[in-house]
N, C-alpha and C positions, 0 to 999 in steps of 0.2 A: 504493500500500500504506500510506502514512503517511498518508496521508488518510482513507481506508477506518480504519484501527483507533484514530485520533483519533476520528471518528464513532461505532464501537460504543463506545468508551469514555465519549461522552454521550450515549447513544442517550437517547431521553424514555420509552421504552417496551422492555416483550419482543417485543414485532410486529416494532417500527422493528429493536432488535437482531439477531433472528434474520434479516430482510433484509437487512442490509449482510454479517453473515455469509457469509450465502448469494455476496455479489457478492466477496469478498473468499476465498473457497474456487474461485470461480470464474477470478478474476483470478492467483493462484496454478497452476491448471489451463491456463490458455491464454499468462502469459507468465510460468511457472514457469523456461524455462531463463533467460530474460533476467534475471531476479533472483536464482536459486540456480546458475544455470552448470551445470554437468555432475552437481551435489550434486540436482536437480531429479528425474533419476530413479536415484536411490541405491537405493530405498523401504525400509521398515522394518528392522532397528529406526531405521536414520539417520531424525530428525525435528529440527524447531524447536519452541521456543517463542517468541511474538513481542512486544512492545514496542515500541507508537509507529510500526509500521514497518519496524521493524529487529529483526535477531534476538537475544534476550537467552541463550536455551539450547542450546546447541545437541549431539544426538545423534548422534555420529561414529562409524559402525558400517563392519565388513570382517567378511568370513569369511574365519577364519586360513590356508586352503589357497591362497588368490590374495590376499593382502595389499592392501589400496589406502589406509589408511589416512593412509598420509602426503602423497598425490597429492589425497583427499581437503580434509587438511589445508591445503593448498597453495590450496586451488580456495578453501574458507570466508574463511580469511583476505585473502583478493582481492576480497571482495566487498563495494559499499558497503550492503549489508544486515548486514554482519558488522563490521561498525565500533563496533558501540557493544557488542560482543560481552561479558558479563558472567560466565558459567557455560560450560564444557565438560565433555563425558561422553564416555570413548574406551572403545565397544563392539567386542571381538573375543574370542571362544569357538569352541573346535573345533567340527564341526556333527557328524562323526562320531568314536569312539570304539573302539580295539579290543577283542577280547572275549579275557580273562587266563584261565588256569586258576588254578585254586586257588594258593594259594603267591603267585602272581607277585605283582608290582609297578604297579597302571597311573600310578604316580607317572611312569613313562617314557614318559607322552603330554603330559606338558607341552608347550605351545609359548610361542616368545615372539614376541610381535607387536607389540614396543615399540622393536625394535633402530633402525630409522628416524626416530620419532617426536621425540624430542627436539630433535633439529636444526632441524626446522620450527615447534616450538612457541614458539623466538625469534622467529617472523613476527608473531606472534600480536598485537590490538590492545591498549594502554595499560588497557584498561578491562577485560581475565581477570583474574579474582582469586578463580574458583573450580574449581577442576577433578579430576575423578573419572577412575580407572582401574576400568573395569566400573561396571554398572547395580546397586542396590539393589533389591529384596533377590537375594540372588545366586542362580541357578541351580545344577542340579549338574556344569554343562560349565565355569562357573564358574573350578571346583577345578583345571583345568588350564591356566591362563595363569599367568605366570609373571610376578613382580613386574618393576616399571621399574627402572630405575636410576636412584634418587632424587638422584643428584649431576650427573646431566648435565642431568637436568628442573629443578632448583634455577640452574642455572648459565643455563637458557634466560629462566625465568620466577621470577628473585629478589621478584617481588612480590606471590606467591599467598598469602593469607590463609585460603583453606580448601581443604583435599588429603582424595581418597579412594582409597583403594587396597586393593584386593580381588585374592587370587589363590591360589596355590599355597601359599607360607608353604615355609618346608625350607631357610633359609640360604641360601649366597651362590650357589649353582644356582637356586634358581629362586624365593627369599626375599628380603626387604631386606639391604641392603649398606649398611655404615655409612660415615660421611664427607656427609652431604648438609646443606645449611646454609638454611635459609629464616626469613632475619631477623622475616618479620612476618606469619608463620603462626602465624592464631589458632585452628584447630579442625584436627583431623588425625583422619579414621575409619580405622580399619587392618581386614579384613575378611579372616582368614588360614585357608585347609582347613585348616591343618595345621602349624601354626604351632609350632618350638624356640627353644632359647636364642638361638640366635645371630640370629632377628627379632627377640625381646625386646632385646636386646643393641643391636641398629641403631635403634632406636628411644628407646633411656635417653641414645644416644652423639650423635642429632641436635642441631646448632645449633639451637634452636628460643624463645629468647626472648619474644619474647609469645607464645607458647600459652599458650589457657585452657581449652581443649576436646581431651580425648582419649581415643577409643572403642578398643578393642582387642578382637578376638575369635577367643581361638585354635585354633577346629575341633576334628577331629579324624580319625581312620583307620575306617573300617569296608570290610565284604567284602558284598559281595550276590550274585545270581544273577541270569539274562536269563528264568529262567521268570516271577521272581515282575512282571517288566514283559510277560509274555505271550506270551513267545517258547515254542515247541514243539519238542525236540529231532529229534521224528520226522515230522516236519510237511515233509518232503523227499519226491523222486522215491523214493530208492532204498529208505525205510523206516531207516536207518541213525542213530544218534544221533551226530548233529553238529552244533553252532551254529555262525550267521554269523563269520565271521572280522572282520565290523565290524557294529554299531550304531548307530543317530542319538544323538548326545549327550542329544537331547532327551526320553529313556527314563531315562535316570537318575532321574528325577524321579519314574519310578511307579516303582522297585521298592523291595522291602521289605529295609532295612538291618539288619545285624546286629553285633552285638558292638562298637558306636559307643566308643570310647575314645581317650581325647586325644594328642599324641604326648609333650606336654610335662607334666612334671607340676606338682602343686601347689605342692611345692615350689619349684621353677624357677621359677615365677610371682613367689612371696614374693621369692625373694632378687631378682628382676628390678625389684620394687616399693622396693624398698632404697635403689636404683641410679636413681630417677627421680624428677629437681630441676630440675625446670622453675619458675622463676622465678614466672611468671603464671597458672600452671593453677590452673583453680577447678574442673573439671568433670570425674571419671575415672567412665568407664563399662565395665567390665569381665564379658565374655562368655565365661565359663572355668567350668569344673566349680569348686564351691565347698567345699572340704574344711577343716579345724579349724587345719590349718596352717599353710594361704591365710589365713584370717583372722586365727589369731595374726600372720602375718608383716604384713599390711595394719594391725592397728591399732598393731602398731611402727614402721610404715613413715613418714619426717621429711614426704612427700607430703601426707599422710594432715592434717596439722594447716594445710597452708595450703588446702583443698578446704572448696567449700560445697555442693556437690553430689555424689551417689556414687550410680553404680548399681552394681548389681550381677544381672546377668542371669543366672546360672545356675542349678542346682539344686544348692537348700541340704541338707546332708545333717544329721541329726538331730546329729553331732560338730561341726558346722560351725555351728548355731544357738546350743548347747551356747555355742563360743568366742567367737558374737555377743555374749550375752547375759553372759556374763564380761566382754569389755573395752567394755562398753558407755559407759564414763565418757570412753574413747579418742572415739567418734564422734558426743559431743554436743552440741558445736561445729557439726555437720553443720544446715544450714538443708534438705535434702533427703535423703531415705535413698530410695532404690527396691529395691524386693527383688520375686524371682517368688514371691506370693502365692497363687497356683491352684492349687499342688501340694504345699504344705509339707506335712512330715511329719506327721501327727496323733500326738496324745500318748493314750496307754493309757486306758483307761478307769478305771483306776485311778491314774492320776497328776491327775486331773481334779477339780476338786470335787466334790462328793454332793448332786445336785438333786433333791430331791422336787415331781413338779410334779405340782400337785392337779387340773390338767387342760388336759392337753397338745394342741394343735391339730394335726386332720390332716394331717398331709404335712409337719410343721415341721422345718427342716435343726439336725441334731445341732452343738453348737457348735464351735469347731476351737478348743480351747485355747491351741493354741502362736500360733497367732493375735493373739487375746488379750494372749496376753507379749508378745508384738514389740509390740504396740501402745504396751500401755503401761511398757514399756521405751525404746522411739524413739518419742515426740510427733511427730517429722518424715517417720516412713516414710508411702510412698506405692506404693501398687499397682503393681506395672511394671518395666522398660521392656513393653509389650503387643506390640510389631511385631515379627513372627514368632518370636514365644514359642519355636513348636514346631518351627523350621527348627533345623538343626544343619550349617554350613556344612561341608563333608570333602568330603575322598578316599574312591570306592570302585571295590576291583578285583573286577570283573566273574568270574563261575568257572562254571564247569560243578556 
């Protein structure tokens, strides 16, 4: 194997490359167990990526109803293709989901699939120093694991420098718990359905010294139905309107959500921004509904003047640009602004200047004013963040 991807890595040619490929997919195939052990037939999502030989990424998948992830665990770390191990990703989502009526709660299908994990992650080689709880971008079965316990993962692995963690969000059930210390973590994504105080809270309260990078996205609550993913109430023997008592998690994904709203609010944001003094953070990227509040409290916020970068991913609301464009003196320091550009508000046709155009070309798109002002109000903004604009990470309980 270290031979083989030494080779395609100076192949002379696409020919020469795609044939070592070829023998090196095959070598994989026929002494797959002797090099991944029992990891060899996992199959998807568990996958590598590979380096030299040896594996640099590796995707650790279970489905949450037979757990195997730490037996898993056990098998990677044994192996000398897992020695020069760089990156971990620990995949586990419900595959089915029960179906709520109206009212209810499916915040009560959480599971947790992390209760083992930690104690073998001390096996782990010298060379992790990246690793993710869920895959990016998140699904919507996603919404139902439940965060780690970032102080026994901290206590295993004191040397990770980039952490991802995606889940539930909801405080000390099935959210972050504060107390967790990682001296020399420099980027931390937090990826939450459903995210309150008390995640923001566990996240201002971390030891975390050198961070320079930190993403936060607080979801939110919505309600849907099993018709709008295709289901038929009458679609039974006996003619009677009844739906499945369970669904594949992997329907969440087509139906149509409604009344999407955050758990936490704007304000709760702001005061959370107050309370966050990280030494070395250069980089805050925040994915929260964007109100006049938020932003007054963010250009008060002590954070706010040592950052050279800011996104801001949500949707800016016409009071919320309003209070951009007021403390804009706060944010011009900023060597980077991102804001979502696709959708802003448009300003009246009468708040706009008065264009006489002596002859205007077919098809030509109407100006967006407010556009315009952020421009040239922030020299520094920039389009974006783009990756998954239109996802809204949440909880949704299923009804009749």
């Amino acid at each position: 194997m270290i031979s083989l991807q030494h080779a395609i890595a100076a192949a002379p040619n696409a020919k020469k490359k795609a044939e070592l490929q070829r023998e090196e997919t095959s070598l994989l195939q026929s002494a797959g167990r002797a090099i991944l052990g029992d990891l060899a037939r996992a199959g998807r999502p568990t996958r590598f990526e590979w380096k030299a030989g040896f594996i640099d990424h590796a995707v650790i998948a279970s489905p949450t109803h037979a757990l195997v992830l730490a037996e898993r665990l056990e098998t990677l770390f044994s192996l000398p293709a897992g020695r020069s191990l760089t990156r971990l990703t620990l995949h586990a989502e419900p595959t089915r989901l029960n179906t709520h009526q109206e009212g209810e709660q499916s915040v009560d299908d959480v599971v947790d699939p992390w209760v083992r994990v930690a104690p073998v992650l001390a096996q782990a080689p010298a060379s992790l120093t990246h690793l993710a709880f869920g895959e990016a971008p998140p699904s919507g079965a996603a919404a139902y694991v439940a965060l780690p316990d970032l102080t026994a993962v901290a206590r295993a692995l004191p040397r990770l420098t980039h952490l991802e963690l995606q889940g539930a969000g909801g405080g000390a059930q099935h959210g972050l718990r504060e107390g967790f210390d990682f001296p020399q973590l420099r980027s931390l994504e937090v990826r939450l359905a459903s995210a309150n105080p008390a995640d923001l809270a566990a996240i201002s309260l971390g030891k975390l010294p050198a961070l320079e990078t930190l993403t936060v996205s607080t979801g939110g609550n919505a309600y849907t139905d099993l018709d709008s993913a295709g289901y038929d109430p009458y679609d039974n023997e006996d003619g009677e309107a009844r739906y499945p008592d369970t669904y594949p998690a992997s329907d969440l994904d087509k139906m149509e959500l409604y009344d999407v709203s955050p758990e936490i609010s704007s304000a709760q944001v702001g005061q959370w921004l107050a309370q966050v003094a990280f030494p070395s953070l250069r980089s805050l990227t925040l994915d929260t509904p964007l109100r006049a509040d938020l932003i007054t409290a963010l250009a008060a916020a002590p954070v706010l003047r040592s950052l050279t970068t800011l996104r801001l991913s949500g949707r800016l609301t016409t009071d919320a640009l309003e209070a951009l464009f007021a403390h804009k003196a706060r944010f011009a320091h900023l060597r980077s602004l991102a804001l979502r550009l696709d959708d802003l508000p448009r300003e009246s046709e009468a708040d706009r200047p008065r264009i006489i155009l002596l002859r205007e070309e077919p098809g030509a798109a109407r100006p967006n004013g407010t556009r315009d002002r952020l421009e040239q109000a922030f020299p520094m903004l920039q389009a974006g963040p783009s990756e998954s604009e239109d996802f809204v990470f949440r909880f949704v309980a299923t009804m009749e």
